[in-house]
Kinemage of the C-alpha trace (Angstrom):
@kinemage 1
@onewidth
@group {chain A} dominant
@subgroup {mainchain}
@vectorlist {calphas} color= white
{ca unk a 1} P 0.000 0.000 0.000
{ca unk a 2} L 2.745 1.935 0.482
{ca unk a 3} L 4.846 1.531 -2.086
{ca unk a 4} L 1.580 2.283 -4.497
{ca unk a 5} L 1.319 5.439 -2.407
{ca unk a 6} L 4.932 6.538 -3.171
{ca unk a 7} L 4.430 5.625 -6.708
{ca unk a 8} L 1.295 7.606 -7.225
{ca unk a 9} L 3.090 10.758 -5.395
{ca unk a 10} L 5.775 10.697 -7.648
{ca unk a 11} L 3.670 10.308 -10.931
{ca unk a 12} L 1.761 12.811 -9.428
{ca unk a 13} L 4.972 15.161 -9.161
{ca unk a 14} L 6.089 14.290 -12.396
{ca unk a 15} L 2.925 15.227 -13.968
{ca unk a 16} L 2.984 18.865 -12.084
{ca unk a 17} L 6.799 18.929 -13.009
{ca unk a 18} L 5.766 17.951 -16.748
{ca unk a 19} L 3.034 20.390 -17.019
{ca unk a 20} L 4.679 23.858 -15.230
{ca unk a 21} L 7.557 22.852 -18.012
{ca unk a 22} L 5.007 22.733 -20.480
{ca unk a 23} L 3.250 25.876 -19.318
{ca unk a 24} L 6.735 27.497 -18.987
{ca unk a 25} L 7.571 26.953 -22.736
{ca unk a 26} L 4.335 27.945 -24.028
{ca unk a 27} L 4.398 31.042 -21.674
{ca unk a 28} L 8.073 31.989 -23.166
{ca unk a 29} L 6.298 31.767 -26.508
{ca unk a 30} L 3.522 33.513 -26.091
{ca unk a 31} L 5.836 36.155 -24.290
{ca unk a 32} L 8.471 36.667 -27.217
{ca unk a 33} L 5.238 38.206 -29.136
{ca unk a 34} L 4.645 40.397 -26.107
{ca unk a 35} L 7.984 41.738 -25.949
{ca unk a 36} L 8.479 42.095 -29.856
{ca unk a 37} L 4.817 44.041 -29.752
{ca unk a 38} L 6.756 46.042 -26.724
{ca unk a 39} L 9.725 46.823 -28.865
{ca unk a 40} L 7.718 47.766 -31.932
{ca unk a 41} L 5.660 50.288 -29.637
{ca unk a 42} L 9.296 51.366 -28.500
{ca unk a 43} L 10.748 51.605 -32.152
{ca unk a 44} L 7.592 53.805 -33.379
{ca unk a 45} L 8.706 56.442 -30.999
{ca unk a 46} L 9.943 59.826 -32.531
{ca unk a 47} L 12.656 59.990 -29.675
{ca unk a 48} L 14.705 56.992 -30.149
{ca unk a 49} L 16.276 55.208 -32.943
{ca unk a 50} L 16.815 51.289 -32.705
{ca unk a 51} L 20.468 50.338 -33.434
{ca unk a 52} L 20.268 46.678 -32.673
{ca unk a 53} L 17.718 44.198 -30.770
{ca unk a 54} L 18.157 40.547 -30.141
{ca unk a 55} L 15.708 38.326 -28.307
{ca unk a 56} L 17.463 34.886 -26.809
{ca unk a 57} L 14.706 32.213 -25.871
{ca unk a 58} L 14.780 29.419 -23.302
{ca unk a 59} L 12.571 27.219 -21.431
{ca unk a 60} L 11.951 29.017 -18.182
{ca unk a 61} L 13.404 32.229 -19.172
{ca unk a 62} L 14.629 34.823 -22.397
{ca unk a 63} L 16.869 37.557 -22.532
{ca unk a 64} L 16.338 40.425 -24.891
{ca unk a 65} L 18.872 43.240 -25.732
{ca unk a 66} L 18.400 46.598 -27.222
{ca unk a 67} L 20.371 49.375 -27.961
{ca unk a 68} L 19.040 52.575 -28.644
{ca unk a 69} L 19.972 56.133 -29.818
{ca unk a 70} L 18.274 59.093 -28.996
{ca unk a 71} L 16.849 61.040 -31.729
{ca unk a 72} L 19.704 64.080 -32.465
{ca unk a 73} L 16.575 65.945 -33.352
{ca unk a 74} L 15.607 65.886 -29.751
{ca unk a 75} L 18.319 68.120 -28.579
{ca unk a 76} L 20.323 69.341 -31.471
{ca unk a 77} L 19.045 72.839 -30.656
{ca unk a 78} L 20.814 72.624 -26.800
{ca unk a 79} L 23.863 71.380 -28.171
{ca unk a 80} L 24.441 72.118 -32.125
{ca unk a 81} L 27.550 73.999 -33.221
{ca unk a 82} L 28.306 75.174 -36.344
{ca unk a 83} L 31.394 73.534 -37.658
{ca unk a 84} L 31.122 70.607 -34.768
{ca unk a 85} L 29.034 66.918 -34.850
{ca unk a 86} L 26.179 66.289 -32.793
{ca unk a 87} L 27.240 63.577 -29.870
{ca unk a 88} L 25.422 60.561 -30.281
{ca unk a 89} L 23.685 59.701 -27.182
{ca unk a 90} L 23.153 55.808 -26.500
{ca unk a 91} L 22.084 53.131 -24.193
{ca unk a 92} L 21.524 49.452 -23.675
{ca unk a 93} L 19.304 47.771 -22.135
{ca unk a 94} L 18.855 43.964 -21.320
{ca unk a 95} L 14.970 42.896 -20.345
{ca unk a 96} L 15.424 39.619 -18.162
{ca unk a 97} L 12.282 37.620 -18.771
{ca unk a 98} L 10.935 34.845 -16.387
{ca unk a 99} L 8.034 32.815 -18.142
{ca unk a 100} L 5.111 31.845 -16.408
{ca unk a 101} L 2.850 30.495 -15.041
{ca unk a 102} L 4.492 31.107 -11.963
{ca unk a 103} L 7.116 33.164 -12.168
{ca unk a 104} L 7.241 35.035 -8.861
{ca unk a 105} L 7.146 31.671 -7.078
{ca unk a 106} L 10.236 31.760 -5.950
{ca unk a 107} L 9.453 34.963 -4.048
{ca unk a 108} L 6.938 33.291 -1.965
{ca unk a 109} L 4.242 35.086 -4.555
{ca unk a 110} L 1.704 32.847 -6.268
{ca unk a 111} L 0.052 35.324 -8.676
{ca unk a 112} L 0.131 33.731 -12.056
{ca unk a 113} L 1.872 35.741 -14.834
{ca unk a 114} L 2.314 35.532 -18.817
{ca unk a 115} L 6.109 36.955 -17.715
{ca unk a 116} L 7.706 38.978 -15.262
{ca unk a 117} L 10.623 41.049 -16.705
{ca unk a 118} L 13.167 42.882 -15.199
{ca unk a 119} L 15.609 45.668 -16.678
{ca unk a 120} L 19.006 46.203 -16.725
{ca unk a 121} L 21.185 49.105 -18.174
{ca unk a 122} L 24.357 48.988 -19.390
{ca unk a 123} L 26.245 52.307 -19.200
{ca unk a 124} L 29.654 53.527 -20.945
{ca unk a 125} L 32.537 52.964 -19.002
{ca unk a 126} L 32.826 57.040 -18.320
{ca unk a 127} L 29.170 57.408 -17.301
{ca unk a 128} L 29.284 54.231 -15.259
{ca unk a 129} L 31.734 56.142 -13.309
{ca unk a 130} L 29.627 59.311 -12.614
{ca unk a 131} L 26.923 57.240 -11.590
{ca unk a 132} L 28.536 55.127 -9.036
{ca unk a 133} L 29.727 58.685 -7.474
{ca unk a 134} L 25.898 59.306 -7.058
{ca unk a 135} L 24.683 55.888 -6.292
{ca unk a 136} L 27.208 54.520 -4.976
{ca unk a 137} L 26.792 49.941 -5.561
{ca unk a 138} L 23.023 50.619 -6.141
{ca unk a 139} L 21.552 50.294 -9.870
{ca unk a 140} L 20.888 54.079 -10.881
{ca unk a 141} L 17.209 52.347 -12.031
{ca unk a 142} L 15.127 49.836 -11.524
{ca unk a 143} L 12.739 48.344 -13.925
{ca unk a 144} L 10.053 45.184 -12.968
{ca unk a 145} L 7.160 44.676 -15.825
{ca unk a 146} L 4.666 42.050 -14.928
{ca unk a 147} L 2.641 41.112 -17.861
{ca unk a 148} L -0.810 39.056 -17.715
{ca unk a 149} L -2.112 36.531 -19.370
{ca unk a 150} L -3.925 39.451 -21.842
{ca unk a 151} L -0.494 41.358 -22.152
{ca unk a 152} L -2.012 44.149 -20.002
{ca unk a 153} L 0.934 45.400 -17.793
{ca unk a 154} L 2.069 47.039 -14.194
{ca unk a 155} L 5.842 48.266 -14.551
{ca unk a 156} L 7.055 49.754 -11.470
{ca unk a 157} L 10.333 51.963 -11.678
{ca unk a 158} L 12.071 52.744 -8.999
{ca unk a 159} L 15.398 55.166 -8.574
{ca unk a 160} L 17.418 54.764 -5.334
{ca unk a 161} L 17.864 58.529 -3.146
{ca unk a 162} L 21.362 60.074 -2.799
{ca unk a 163} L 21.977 61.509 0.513
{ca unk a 164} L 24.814 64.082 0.628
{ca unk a 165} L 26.875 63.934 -2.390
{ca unk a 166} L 29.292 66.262 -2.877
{ca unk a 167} L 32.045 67.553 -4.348
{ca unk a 168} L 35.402 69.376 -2.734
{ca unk a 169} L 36.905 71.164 -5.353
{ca unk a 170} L 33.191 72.788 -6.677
{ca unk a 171} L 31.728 73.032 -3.658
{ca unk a 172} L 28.822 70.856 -5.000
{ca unk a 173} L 26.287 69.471 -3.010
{ca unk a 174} L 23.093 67.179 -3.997
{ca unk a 175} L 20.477 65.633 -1.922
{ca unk a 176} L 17.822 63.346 -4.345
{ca unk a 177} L 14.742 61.362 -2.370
{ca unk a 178} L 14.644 59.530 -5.082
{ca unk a 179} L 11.858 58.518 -7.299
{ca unk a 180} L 8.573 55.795 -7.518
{ca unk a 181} L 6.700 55.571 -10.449
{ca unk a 182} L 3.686 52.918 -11.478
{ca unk a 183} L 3.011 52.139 -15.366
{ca unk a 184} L -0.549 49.986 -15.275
{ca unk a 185} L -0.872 49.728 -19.232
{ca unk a 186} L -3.228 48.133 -21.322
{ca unk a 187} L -1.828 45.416 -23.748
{ca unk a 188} L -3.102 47.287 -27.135
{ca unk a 189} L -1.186 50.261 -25.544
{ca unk a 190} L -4.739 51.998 -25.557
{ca unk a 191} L -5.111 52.784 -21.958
{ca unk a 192} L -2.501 54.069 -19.522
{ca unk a 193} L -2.216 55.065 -16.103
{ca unk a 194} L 0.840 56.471 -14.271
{ca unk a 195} L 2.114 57.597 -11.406
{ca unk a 196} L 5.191 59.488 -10.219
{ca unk a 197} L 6.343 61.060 -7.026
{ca unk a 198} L 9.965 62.285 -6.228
{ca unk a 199} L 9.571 63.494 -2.507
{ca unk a 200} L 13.187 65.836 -2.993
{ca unk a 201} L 16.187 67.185 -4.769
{ca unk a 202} L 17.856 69.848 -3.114
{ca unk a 203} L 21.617 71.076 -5.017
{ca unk a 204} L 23.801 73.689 -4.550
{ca unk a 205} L 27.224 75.274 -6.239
{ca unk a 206} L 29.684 77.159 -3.765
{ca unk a 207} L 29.191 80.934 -4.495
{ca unk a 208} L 26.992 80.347 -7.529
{ca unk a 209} L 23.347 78.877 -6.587
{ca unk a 210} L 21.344 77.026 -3.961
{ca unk a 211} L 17.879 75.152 -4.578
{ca unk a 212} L 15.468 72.712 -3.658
{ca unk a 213} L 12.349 70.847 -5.162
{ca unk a 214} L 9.693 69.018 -2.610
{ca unk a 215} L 7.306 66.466 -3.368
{ca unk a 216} L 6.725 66.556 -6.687
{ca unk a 217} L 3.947 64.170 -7.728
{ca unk a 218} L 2.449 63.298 -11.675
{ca unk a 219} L -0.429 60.663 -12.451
{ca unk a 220} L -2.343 60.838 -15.342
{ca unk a 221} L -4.839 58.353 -16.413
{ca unk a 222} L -5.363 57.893 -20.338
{ca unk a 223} L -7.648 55.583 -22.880
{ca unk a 224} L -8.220 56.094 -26.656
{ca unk a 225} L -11.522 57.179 -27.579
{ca unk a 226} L -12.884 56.439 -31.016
{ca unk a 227} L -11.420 59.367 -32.731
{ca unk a 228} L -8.117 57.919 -32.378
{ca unk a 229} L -7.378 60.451 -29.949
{ca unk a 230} L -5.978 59.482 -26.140
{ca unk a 231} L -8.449 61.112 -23.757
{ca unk a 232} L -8.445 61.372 -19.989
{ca unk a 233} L -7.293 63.432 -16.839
{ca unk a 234} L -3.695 64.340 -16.329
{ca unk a 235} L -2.190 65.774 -12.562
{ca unk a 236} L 0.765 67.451 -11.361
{ca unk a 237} L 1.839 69.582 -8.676
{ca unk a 238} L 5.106 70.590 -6.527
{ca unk a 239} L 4.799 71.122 -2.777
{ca unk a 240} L 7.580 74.208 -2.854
{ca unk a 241} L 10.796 75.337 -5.052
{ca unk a 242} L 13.621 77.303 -4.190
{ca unk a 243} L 16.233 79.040 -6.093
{ca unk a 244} L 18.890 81.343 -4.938
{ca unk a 245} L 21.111 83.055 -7.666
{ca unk a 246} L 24.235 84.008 -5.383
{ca unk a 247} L 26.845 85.183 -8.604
{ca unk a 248} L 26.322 88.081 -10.972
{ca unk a 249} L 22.765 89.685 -10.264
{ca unk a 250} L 21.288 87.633 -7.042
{ca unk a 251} L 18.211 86.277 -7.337
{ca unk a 252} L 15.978 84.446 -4.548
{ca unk a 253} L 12.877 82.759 -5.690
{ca unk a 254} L 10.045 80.969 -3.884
{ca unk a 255} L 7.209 78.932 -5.195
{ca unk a 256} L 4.822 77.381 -2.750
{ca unk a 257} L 1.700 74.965 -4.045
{ca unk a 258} L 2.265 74.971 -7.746
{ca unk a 259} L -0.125 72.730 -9.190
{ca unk a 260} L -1.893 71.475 -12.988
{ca unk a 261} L -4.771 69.331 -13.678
{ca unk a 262} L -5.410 69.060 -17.053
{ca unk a 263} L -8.649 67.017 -18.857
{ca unk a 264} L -9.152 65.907 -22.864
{ca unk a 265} L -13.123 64.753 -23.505
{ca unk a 266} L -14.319 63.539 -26.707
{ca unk a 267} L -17.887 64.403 -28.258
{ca unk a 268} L -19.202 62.864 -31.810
{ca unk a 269} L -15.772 63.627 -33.698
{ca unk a 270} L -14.542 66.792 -31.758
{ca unk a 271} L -11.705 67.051 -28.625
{ca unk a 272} L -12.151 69.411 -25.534
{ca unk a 273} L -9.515 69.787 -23.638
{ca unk a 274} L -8.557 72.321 -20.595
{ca unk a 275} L -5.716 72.867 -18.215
{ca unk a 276} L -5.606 74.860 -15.092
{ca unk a 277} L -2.460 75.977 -13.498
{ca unk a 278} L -2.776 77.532 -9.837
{ca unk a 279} L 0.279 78.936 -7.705
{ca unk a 280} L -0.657 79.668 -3.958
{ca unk a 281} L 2.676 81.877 -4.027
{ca unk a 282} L 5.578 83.274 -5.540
{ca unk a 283} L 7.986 85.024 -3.536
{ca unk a 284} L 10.807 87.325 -6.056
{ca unk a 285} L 13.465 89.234 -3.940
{ca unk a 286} L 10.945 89.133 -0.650
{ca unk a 287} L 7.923 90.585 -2.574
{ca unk a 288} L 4.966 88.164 -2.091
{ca unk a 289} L 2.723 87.452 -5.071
{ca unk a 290} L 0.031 84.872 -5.500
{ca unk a 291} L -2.714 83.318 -5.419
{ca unk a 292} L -2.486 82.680 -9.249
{ca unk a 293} L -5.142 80.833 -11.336
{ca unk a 294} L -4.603 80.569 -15.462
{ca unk a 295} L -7.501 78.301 -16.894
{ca unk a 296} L -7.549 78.111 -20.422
{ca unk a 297} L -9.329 75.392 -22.890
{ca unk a 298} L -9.876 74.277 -26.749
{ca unk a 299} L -12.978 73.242 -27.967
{ca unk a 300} L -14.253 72.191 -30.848
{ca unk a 301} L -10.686 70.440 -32.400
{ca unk a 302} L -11.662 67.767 -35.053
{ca unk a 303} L -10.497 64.842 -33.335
{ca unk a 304} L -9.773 62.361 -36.429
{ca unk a 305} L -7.720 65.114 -38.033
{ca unk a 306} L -5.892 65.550 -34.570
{ca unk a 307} L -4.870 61.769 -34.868
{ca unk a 308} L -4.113 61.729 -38.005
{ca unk a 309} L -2.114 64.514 -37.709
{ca unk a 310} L -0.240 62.874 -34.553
{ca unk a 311} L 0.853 59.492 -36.570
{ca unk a 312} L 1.717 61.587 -39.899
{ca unk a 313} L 4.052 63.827 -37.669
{ca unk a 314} L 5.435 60.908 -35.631
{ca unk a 315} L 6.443 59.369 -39.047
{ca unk a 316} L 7.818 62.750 -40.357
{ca unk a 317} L 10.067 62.986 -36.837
{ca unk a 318} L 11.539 59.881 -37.424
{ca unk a 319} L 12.950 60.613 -40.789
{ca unk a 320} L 15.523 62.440 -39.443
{ca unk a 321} L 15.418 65.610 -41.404
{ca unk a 322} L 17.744 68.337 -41.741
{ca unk a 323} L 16.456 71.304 -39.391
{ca unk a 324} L 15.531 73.618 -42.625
{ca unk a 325} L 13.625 70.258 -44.582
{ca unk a 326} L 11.944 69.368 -41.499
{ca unk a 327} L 10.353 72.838 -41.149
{ca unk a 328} L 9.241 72.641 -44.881
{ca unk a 329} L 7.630 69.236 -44.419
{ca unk a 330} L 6.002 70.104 -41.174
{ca unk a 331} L 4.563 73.544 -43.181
{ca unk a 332} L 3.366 71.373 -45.742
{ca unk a 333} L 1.900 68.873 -43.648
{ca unk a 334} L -0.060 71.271 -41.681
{ca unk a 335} L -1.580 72.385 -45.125
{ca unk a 336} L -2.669 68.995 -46.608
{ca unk a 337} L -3.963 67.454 -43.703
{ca unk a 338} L -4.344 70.165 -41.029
{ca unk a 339} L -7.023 71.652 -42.360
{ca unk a 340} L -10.122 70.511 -41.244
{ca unk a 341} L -9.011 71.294 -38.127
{ca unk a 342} L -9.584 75.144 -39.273
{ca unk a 343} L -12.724 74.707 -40.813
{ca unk a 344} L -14.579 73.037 -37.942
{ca unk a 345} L -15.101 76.168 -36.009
{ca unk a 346} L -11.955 75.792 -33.687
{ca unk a 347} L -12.185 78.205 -30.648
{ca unk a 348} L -8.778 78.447 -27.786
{ca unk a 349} L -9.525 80.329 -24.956
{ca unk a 350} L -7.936 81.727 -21.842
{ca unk a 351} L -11.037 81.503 -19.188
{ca unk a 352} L -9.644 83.182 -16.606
{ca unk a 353} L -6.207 84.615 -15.593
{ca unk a 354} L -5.666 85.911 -12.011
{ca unk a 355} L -2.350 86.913 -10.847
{ca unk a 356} L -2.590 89.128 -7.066
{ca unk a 357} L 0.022 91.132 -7.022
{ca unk a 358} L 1.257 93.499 -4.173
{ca unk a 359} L -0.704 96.631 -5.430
{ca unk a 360} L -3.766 94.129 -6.843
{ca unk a 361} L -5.009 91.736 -8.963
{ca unk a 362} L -4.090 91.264 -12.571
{ca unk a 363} L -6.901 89.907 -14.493
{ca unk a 364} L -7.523 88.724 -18.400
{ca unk a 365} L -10.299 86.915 -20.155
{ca unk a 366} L -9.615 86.106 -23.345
{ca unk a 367} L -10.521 83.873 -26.789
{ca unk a 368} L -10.027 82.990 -30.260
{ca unk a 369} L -11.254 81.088 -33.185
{ca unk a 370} L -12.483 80.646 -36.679
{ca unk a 371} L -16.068 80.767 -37.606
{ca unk a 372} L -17.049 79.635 -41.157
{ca unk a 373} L -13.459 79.167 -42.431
{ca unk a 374} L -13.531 77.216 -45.904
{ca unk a 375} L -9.716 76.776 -47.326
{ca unk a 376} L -9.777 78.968 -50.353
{ca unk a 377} L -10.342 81.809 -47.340
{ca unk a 378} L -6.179 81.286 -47.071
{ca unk a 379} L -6.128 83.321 -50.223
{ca unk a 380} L -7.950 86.314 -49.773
{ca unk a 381} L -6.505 88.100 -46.271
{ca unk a 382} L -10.453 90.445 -45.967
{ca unk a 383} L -12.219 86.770 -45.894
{ca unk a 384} L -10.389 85.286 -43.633
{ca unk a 385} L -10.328 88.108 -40.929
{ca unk a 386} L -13.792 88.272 -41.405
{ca unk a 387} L -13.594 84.591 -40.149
{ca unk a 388} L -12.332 85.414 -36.936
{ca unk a 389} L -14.323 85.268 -33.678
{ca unk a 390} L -11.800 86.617 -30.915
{ca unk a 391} L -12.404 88.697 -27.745
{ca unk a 392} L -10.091 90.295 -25.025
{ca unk a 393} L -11.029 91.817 -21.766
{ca unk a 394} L -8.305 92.481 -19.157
{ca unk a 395} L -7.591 94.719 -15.646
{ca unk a 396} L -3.960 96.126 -14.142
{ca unk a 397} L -3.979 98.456 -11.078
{ca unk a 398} L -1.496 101.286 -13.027
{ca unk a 399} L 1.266 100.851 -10.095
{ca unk a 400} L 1.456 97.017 -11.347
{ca unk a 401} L 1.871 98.278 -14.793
{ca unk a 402} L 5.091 100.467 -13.681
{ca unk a 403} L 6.333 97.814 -11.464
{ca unk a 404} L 6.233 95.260 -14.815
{ca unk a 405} L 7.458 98.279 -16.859
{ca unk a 406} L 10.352 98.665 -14.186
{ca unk a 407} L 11.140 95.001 -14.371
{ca unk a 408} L 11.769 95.003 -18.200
{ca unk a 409} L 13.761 98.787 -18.278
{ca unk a 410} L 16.006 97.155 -15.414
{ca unk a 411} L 16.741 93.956 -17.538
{ca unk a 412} L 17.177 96.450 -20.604
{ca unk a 413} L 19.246 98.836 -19.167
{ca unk a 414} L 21.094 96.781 -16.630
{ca unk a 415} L 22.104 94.294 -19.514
{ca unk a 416} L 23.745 97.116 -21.919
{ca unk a 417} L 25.505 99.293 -19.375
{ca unk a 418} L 25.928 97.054 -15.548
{ca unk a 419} L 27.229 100.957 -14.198
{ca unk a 420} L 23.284 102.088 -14.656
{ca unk a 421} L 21.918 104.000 -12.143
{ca unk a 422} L 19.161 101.829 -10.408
{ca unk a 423} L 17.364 104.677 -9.194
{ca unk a 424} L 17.508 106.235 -12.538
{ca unk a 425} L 16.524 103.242 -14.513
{ca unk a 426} L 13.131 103.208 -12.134
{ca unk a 427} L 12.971 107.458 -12.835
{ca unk a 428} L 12.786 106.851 -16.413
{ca unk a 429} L 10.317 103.630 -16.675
{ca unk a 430} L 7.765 105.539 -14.436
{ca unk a 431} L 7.825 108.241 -16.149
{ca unk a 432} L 7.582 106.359 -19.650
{ca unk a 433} L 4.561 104.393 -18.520
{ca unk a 434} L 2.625 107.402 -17.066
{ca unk a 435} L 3.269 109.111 -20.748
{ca unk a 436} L 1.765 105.584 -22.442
{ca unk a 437} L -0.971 105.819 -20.601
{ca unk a 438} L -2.005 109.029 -20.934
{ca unk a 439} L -1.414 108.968 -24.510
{ca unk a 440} L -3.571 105.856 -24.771
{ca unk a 441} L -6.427 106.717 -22.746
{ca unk a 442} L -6.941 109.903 -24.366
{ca unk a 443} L -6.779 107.847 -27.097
{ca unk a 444} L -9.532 105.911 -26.024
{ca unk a 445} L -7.344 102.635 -26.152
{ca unk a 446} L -7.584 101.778 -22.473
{ca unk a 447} L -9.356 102.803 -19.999
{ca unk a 448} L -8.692 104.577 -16.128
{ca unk a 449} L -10.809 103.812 -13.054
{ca unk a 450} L -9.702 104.613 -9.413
{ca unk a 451} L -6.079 103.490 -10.132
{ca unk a 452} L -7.456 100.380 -12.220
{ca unk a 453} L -6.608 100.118 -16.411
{ca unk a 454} L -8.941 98.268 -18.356
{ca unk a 455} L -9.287 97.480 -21.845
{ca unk a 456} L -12.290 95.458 -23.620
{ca unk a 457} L -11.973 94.548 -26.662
{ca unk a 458} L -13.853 92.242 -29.548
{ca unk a 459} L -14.056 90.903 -32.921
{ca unk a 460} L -16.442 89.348 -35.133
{ca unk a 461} L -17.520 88.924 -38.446
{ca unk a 462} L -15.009 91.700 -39.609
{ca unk a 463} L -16.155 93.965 -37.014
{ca unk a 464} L -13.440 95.863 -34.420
{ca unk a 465} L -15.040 97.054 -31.155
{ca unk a 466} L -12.994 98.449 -28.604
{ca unk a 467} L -14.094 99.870 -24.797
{ca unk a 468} L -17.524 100.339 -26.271
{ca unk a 469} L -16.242 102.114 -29.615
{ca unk a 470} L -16.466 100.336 -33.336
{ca unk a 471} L -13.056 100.768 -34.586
{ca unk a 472} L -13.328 101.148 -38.861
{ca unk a 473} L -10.872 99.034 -40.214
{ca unk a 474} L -7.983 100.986 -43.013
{ca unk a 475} L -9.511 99.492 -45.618
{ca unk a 476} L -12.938 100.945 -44.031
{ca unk a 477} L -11.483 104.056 -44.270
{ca unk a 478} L -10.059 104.472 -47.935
{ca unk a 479} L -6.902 102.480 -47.357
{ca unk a 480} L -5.495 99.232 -49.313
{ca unk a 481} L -7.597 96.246 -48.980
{ca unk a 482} L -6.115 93.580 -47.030
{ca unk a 483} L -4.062 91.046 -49.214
């Protein structure tokens, strides 16, 4: 009875041991067309360009190993010099896939998987260097991608903190809290949802600048609606920021509470979209300003032309154009297949801007679109102004409008002659703004009430109306037509 006990156990095992090696094989090939559907979705990018990809199958586990170059085109206008190459900038990276069923057995974890993959990078010998400075035996990144049985995804990233790193000779200093971030993806790549926080980075230079960034947190959370066209809500926001500019002109900067929320909706065949940006405050040389709020939409975009327009610029990116061709293709692009996005009665509009400011509150409210526009319009100037819908209404106490005025005479001045008078520079912008605004509202052009300018403005159908007053046009008036 025994024996037949012991026999049945081990057929038993065998069987289990037959099938997970079974279901480990058929998981590794199931899993090579997930990772080459990954790598295509990573080769379709305008940013990189693939120089070479392998993929190594096995039983329990694969290897894949890519090399990629960032598109020059990404950052040829930081570092372009006439007479000088652009550095190619590269990295590898090896994906280390465990096949399922099981793969995160071994940890104890019995959630069944298509794969689990992890990432490695492989750095040049020079910036290997640099980063062990920083990170010391830690990997600079960490990559984990589980992948379900339906290729949907959950990648978590994950980059290690550096506490007190610095530098003797510079006087450098950096403090990073490192970073967390959670990919959940959808297999088709048609739904996304991420989420980022980096708690702190604080750096300084001996002499030159000091600064600090605190909990800074991203998510957005994505899906393709039918237009083609990825909708959803999108959130960011940074606790405070610091900057102090301690060489040349010093500088000491405070933000406190910045924050976005942005949201794209889709109705019939047209895209919505709005963003709102609030500051609770900004703090420039110890003058407090904030609250902010800038709110400001498009409605009314024709959503097929919007994708279309997304893939055909994508593919005109990667061709890796001279600066000068590129800007002729992209003009040319925008007038073969841009267009219906102009004759769909676009509209982009700033809903509210609020800026409080030590002597008040700066306020605009603002629009404008195309109503009626049919393409030949293009090619008669008169038509297509008549197209226009656009409106502008906006408020400045008048000592706000020296104190900006000051702002740019100092930068003026100060840049062309350092020796300038500061109290003179601030003489002469005062008294330059007091002459522009008597001249304009004797003018009519703005208006003056109890310290507060204001100007209202609107136009539609051709017609110009400004605080109240239609404005006649120079054609209106005997001039040229408008070409």
């Amino acid at each position: 009875m025994k024996r037949k006990l012991m026999i049945a156990a081990g057929a038993a095992v065998a069987v289990l041991a037959t099938t997970y090696v079974g279901g480990s094989w058929y998981a590794g090939v199931k899993v090579q067309d997930t990772m080459k559907k990954q790598h295509d979705w990573i080769a379709s990018l305008p940013y990189f360009i693939v120089k070479s990809h392998s993929y190594a199958p096995g039983w329990f586990s694969s290897t894949e190993t890519t090399t990629l170059q960032i598109d020059p085109g990404m950052y040829a206008f930081l570092l372009e010099r006439e007479g000088h190459p652009l550095p190619k900038i590269e990295f590898t990276y090896i994906n280390h896939v465990k096949h399922g069923p099981l793969p995160l057995l071994g940890r104890f974890n019995p959630t069944p998987y298509k794969a689990v993959v992890t990432t490695e990078f492989k750095y040049s010998p020079e910036t290997e260097k640099l980063l062990k400075q920083f990170f010391g035996d830690q990997a600079p990144i960490e990559i984990e991608n589980r992948i379900a049985f339906n290729d949907d995804g959950v990648m978590k990233i994950r980059v290690p903190a550096v506490k007190d790193y610095s530098e003797a000779l510079s006087g450098v200093k950096v403090n990073w809290g490192g970073l967390d971030a959670t990919l959940d993806y959808g297999g088709d790549f048609n739904r996304v949802k991420f989420d980022a926080t980096a708690p702190l980075l604080e750096s300084q230079a001996k002499g030159v600048f000091e600064a600090s960034l605190k909990d800074v947190r991203i998510s957005l959370d994505n899906h393709r609606g039918k237009t083609g066209v990825m909708l959803g809500n999108s959130k960011a926001s940074v606790a405070s920021f610091d900057l102090k500019l301690l060489d040349g002109t010093p500088l000491q900067l405070r933000l406190e509470q910045l924050g976005y929320t942005g949201q794209i909706r889709e109705e019939g065949d047209y895209i919505n979209a709005n963003a709102d940006i609030t500051l609770q405050k900004l703090q420039l040389d110890e003058q407090p300003y904030g609250p902010a709020t800038l709110q400001t939409e498009a409605t009314h975009l024709h959503g097929p032309t919007l994708a279309k327009l997304a893939d055909s610029f994508t593919a005109l990116q990667k061709k890796q154009l001279p600066r000068e061709k590129f800007t002729e293709e992209l003009m040319k692009l925008a007038q073969t297949e841009g267009m219906p996005l102009l004759t769909h009665d676009p509209h982009l509009a700033i809903r509210k801007l609020e800026v409080q400011m030590p002597d008040g509150a700066l306020q605009f409210v603002g629009g404008v679109g195309l109503k009626g526009f049919q393409p030949e319009d293009l090619n008669n100037g008169l038509q297509f102004f008549k197209r226009l819908d656009a409106s502008a209404d906006f408020k400045i106490p008048r000592k706000a409008a020296e104190t900006i005025a000051i702002w740019q005479f100092r930068a003026m001045l100060g840049g062309l002659n350092s020796q300038a008078n500061q109290d003179d520079i601030d003489f002469l912008a005062t008294q330059f703004v007091e002459g522009q605004i008597a001249k304009l509202t004797e003018q009519k052009l703005l208006q003056e009430d109890k310290g507060i300018l204001s100007a209202k403005a609107s136009l539609s159908k051709g017609v110009f109306i400004l605080n109240g007053i239609t404005v006649p046009m120079p054609w209106e008036e005997g001039g040229q037509p408008l070409e």
